[in-house]
C-alpha positions as CSV (number, residue, x, y, z in Angstrom):
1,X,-37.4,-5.1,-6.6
2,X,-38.6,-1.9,-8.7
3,X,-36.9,0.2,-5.4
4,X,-33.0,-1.7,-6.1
5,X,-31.6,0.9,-7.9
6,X,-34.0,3.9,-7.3
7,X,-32.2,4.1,-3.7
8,X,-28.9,4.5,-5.3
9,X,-30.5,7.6,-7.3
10,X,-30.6,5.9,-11.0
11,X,-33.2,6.9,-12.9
12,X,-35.5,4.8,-15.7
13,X,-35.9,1.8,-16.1
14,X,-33.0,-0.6,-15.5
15,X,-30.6,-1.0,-18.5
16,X,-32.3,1.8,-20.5
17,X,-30.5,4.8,-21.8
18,X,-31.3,7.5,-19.1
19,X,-30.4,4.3,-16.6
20,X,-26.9,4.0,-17.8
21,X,-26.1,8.2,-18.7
22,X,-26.2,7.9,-15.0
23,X,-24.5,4.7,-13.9
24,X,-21.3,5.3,-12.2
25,X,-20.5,2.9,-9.8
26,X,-19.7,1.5,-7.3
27,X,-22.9,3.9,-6.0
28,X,-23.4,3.5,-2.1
29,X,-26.6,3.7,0.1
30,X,-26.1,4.2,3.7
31,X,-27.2,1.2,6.3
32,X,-28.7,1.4,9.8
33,X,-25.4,-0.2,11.5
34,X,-23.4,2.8,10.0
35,X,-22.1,0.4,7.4
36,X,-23.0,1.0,3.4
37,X,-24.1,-0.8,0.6
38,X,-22.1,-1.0,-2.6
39,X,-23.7,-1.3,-5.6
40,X,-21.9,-2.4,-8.7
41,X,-22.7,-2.5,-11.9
42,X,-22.0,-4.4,-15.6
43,X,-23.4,-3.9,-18.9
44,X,-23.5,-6.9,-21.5
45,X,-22.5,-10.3,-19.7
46,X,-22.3,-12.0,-16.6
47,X,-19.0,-11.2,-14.0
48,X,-17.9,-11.8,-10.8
49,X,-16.4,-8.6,-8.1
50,X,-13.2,-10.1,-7.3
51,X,-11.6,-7.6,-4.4
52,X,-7.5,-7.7,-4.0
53,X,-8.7,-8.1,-0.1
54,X,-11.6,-7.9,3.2
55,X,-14.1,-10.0,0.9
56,X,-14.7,-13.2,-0.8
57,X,-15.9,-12.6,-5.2
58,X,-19.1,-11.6,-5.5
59,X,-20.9,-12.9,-8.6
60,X,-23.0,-10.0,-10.7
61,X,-26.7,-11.1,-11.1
62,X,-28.9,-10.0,-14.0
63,X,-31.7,-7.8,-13.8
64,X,-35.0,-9.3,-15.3
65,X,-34.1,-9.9,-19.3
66,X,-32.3,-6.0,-19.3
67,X,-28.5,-5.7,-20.2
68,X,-27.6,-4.9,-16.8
69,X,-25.9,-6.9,-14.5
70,X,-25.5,-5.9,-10.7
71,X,-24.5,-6.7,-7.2
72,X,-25.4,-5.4,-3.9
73,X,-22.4,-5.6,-1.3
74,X,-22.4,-5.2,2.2
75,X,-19.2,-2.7,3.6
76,X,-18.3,-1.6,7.2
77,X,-17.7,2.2,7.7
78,X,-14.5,3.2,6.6
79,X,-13.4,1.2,3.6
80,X,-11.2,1.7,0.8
81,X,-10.7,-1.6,-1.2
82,X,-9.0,-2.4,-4.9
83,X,-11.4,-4.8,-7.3
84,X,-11.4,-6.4,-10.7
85,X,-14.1,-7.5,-12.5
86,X,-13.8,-11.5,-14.1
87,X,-15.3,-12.7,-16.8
88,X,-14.7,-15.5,-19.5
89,X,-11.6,-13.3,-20.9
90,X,-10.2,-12.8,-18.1
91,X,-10.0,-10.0,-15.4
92,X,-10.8,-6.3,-16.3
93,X,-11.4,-2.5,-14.4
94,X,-14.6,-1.4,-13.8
95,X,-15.6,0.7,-17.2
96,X,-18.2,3.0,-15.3
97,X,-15.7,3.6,-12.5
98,X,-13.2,6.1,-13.6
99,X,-10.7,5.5,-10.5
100,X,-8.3,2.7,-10.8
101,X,-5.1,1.3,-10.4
102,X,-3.6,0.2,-13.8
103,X,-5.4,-1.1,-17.0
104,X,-7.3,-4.1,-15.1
105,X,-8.0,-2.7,-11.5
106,X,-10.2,-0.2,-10.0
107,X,-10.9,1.6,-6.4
108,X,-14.0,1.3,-4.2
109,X,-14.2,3.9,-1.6
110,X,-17.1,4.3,0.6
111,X,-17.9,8.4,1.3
112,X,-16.7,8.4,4.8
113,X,-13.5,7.2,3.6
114,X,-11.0,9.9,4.3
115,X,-9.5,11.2,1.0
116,X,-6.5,10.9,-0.5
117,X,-5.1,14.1,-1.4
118,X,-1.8,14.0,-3.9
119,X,-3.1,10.4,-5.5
120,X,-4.4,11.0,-9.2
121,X,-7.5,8.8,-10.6
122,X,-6.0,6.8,-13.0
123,X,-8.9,5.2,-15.9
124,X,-7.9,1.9,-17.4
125,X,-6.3,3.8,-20.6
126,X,-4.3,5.7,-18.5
127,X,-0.4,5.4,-19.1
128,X,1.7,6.2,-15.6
129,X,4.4,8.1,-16.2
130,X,8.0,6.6,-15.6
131,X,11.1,8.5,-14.1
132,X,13.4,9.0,-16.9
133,X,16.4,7.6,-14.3
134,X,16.8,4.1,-15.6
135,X,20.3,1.8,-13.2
136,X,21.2,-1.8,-14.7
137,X,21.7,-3.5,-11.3
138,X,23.5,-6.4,-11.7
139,X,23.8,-7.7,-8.4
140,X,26.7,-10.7,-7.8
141,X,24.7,-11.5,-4.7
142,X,21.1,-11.6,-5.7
143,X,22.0,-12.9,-9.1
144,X,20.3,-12.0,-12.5
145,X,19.7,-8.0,-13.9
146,X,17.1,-5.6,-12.6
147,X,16.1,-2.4,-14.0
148,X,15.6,0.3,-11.2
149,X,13.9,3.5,-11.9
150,X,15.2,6.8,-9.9
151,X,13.1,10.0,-9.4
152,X,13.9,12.8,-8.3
153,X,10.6,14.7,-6.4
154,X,11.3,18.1,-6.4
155,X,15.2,17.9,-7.6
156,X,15.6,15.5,-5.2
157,X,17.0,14.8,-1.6
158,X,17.1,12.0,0.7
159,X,16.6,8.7,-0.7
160,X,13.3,6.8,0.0
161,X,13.6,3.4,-1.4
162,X,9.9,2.1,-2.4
163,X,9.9,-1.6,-2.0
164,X,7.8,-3.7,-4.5
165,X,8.7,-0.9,-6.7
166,X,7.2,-1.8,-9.8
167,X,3.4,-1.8,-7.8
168,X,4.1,2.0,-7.6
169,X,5.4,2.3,-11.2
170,X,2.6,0.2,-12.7
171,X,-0.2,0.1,-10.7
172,X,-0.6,3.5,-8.1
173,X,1.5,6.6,-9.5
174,X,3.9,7.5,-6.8
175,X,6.1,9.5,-8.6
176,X,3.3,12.0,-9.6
177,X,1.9,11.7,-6.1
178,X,5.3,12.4,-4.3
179,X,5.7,15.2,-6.9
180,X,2.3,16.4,-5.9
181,X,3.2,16.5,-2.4
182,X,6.7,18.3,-2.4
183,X,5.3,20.8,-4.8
184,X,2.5,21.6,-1.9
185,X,5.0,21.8,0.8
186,X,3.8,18.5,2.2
187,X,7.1,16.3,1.8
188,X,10.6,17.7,1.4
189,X,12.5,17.0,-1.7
190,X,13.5,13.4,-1.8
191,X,14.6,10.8,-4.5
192,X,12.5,7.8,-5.0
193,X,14.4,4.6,-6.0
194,X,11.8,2.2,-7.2
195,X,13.2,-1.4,-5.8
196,X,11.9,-3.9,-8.1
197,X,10.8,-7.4,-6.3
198,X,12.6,-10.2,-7.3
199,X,12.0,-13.5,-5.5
200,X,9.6,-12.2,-2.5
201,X,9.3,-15.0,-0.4
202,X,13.2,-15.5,-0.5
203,X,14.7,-11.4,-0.2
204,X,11.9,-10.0,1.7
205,X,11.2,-12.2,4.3
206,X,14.2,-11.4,7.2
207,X,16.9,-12.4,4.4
208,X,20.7,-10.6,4.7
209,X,21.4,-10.9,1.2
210,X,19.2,-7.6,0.0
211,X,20.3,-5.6,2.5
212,X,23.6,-6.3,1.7
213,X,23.0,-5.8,-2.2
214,X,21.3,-2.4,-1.7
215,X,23.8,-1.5,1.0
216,X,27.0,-2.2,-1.7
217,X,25.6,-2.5,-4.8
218,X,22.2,-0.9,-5.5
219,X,23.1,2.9,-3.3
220,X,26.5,3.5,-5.2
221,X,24.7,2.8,-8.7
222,X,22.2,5.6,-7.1
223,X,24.6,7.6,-6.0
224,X,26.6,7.6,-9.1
225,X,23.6,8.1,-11.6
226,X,24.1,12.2,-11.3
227,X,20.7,12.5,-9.5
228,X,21.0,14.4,-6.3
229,X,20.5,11.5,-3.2
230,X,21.4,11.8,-0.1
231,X,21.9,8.2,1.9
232,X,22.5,9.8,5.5
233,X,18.3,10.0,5.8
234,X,17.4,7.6,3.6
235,X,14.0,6.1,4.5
236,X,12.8,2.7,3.4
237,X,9.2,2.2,2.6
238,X,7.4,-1.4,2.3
239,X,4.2,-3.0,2.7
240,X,3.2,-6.6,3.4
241,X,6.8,-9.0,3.2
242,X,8.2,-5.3,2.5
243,X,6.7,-4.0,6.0
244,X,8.8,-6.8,7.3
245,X,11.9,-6.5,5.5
246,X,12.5,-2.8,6.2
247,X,12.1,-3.3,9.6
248,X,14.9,-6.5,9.9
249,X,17.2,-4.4,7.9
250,X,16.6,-1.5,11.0
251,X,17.4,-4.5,13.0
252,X,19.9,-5.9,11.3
253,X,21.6,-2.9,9.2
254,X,21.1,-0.1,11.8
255,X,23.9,1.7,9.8
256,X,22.6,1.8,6.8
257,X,18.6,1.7,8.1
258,X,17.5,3.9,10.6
259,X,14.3,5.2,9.2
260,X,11.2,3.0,7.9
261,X,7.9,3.3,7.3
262,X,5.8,0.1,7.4
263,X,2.1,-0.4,6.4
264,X,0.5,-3.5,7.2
265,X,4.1,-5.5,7.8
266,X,4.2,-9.4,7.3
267,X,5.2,-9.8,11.5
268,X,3.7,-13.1,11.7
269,X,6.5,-14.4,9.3
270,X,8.6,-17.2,10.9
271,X,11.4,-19.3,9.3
272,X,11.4,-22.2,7.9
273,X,8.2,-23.4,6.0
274,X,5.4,-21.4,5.7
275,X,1.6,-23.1,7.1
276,X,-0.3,-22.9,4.5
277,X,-3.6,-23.7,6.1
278,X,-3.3,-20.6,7.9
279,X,0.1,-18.8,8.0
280,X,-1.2,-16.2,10.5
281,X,-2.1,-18.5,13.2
282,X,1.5,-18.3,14.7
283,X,2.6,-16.5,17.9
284,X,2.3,-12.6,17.8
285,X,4.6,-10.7,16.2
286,X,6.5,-13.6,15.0
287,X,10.2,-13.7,14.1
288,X,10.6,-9.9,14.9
289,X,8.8,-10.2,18.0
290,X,11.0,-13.0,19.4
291,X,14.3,-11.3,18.7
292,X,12.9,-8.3,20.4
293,X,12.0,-9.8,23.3
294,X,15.3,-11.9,23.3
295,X,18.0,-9.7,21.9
296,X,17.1,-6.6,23.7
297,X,18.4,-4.3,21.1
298,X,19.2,-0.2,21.6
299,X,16.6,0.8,18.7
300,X,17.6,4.7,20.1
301,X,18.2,5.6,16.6
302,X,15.5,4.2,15.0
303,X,12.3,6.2,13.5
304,X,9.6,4.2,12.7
305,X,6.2,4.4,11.4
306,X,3.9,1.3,11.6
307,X,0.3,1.6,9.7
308,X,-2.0,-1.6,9.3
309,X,-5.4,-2.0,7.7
310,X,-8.1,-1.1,10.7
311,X,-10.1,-4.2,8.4
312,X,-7.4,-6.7,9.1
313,X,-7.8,-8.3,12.3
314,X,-6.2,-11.0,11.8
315,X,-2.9,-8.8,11.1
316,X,-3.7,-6.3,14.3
317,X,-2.2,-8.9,17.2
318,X,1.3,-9.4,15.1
319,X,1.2,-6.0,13.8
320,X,0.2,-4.6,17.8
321,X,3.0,-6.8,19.7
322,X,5.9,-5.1,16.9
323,X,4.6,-1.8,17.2
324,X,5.0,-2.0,21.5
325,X,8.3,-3.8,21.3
326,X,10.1,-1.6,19.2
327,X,9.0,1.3,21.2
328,X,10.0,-0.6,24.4
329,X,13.3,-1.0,22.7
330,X,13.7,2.6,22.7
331,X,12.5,4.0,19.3
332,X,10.6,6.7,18.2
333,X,7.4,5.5,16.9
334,X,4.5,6.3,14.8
335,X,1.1,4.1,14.9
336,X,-1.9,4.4,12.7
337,X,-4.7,2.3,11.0
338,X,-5.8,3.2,7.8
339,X,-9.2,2.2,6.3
340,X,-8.7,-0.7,4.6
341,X,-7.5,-4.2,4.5
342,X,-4.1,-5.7,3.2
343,X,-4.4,-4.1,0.0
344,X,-2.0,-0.8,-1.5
345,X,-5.1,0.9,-1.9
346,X,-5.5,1.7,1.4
347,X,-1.3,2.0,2.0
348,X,-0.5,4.6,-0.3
349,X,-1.8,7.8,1.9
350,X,0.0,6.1,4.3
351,X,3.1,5.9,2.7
352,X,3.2,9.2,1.4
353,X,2.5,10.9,5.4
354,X,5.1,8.3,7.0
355,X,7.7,9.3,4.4
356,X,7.2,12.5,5.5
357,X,7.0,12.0,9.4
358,X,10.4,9.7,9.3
359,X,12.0,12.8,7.6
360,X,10.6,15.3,10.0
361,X,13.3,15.6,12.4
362,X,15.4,17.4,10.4
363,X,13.3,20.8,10.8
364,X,13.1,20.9,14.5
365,X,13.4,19.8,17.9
366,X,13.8,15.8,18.1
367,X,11.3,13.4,19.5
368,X,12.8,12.0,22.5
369,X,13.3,7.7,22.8
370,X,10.1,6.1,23.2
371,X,8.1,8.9,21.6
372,X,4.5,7.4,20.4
373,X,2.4,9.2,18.0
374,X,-0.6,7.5,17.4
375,X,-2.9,8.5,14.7
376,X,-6.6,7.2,13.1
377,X,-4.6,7.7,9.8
378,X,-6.6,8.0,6.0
């Protein structure tokens, strides 16, 4: 037991003062099946590692009569997962890890994790930054009012529309990462509109009615805001029930859709009521997959990017079966797995690189129908 922390390079005794000058956590020790072990670490009272996905809540143990509380967790190669500490009052970021997302989340990363470049560490009293853009949609066919915030990255340029939109105001800075990134030459200029989620379930999954607000609605209050957009490249970005959506309205709206990039999409959606029990145990690729196969459409036009979790395998088959159909169907397609599970953590150097991909044809020769680039992805 005297050896638990020593291996993670902490020195003194557990829960003295040299002992936490040094605690930073999570700390990692390497295993012998290439995996790690994460340690993590509390000071005062008892708490449980709750992670957004890939694992069940760990509880924190105590160590002896010390104030130190700790946990040793198991994690394959490759992982990049959000957490939260839970306690009594409620669910908090990790104190001695100064990378989170928001005021109550933070970001485990294991060191062979590729890195992120253009994503800022953000402590939990950080304040994002918000664009100063600020539309009143109200939308006669969605019902109700929405704020939407418009950015212009680098003065701005094709419109990427950021489903879940107020996940990358509030919780991973996007604006300051897509500024990041046009200001190294790694994106183009483009304008982010930040789509706020109303009722998930109902818009996102394969539902007209967004499509058709955004298409008549939401892009002239964008376009009439006095920021510089451009709607004839727009790209639409989602994850999860977004992954889906962008990819029905390709389907559905290929004249106002043509570019999308999708991490970890939500393919084994199917209408009607969801299972419960286990609403991945469907056939592959649901919905999308079946109207592939059936309708046979002329996806010529479309560019699209697909990136899922290499930690969600229960995601892979529906994910897998979209990603072959759609570039069966004649698109040009991207494919890469990213190390992480269903969780934005992982998606947002995805998002950032597929943004950048779907707008890449503008500079040079075109991809021809069918193109596949496959990628391990970060």
């Amino acid at each position: 037991m005297g050896d638990t922390f020593a291996g993670y390079g902490l020195p003194g005794q557990p829960g003295g003062d040299a002992f936490w000058a040094a605690a930073a956590t999570p700390a990692f020790a390497p295993r012998a099946d290439g995996g790690w072990t994460a340690l993590f670490l509390r000071r005062g009272s008892a708490a449980t590692v709750a992670f957004e996905s890939w694992s069940e809540p760990v509880p924190l143990r105590r160590w002896g009569g010390a104030d130190c509380w700790y946990a040793e967790v198991p994690m394959p190669a490759r992982l990049r997962v959000t957490y939260q500490l839970l306690d009594a009052d409620g669910a908090h970021g990790d104190p001695l890890n100064p990378v989170g997302a928001g005021g109550d989340r933070s970001i485990a990363a294991t060191p062979d994790a590729p890195a992120q470049p253009h994503w800022p560490a953000v402590g939990p009293d950080d304040v994002l930054p918000l664009p100063r853009t600020r539309l009143r949609w109200t939308s006669a066919r969605l019902g109700g009012r929405r704020t939407v915030r418009v950015h212009p990255a680098g003065g701005g340029g094709p419109i990427v529309l950021l489903l879940d939109g107020d996940d990358w105001l509030y919780l991973h800075p996007a604006m300051t990462a897509f500024d990041s990134a046009v200001a190294q030459g790694d994106l183009p200029p483009v304008t982010l509109v930040f789509v706020p989620a109303g009722d998930r379930q109902g818009e996102l999954a394969c539902a007209p009615a967004l499509w058709e607000a955004i298409g008549d609605e939401l892009l002239p209050l964008v376009e009439q805001s006095g920021v510089p957009a451009h709607r004839d490249r727009m790209v639409v970005a989602g994850q999860s029930l977004g992954g889906l959506s962008a990819l029905y309205a390709a389907l559905e709206f290929p004249e106002l859709v043509s570019r999308v990039a999708c991490q970890s999409g939500s393919f084994w959606w199917t209408p009607g009521p969801p299972d419960l029990t286990d609403p991945l145990g469907g056939p592959a690729g649901g919905a999308v997959a079946a109207r592939l196969r059936e309708e046979r459409p002329d996806l010529s036009g479309l560019r699209a990017a697909f990136d899922v979790g290499e930690h969600e395998r229960r995601m892979l088959p529906h994910c897998e079966v979209v990603e072959t159909l759609t570039e069966r169907a004649g698109a040009t397609v991207r494919v890469s797995r990213s190390p992480s599970g269903h969780d934005r953590a992982g998606w947002r150097h995805a998002l950032l690189r597929d943004v950048g991909w779907a707008l890449a044809d503008g500079g040079g020769p075109a991809a021809p129908p069918g193109h596949r680039a496959l990628t391990a992805g970060g």
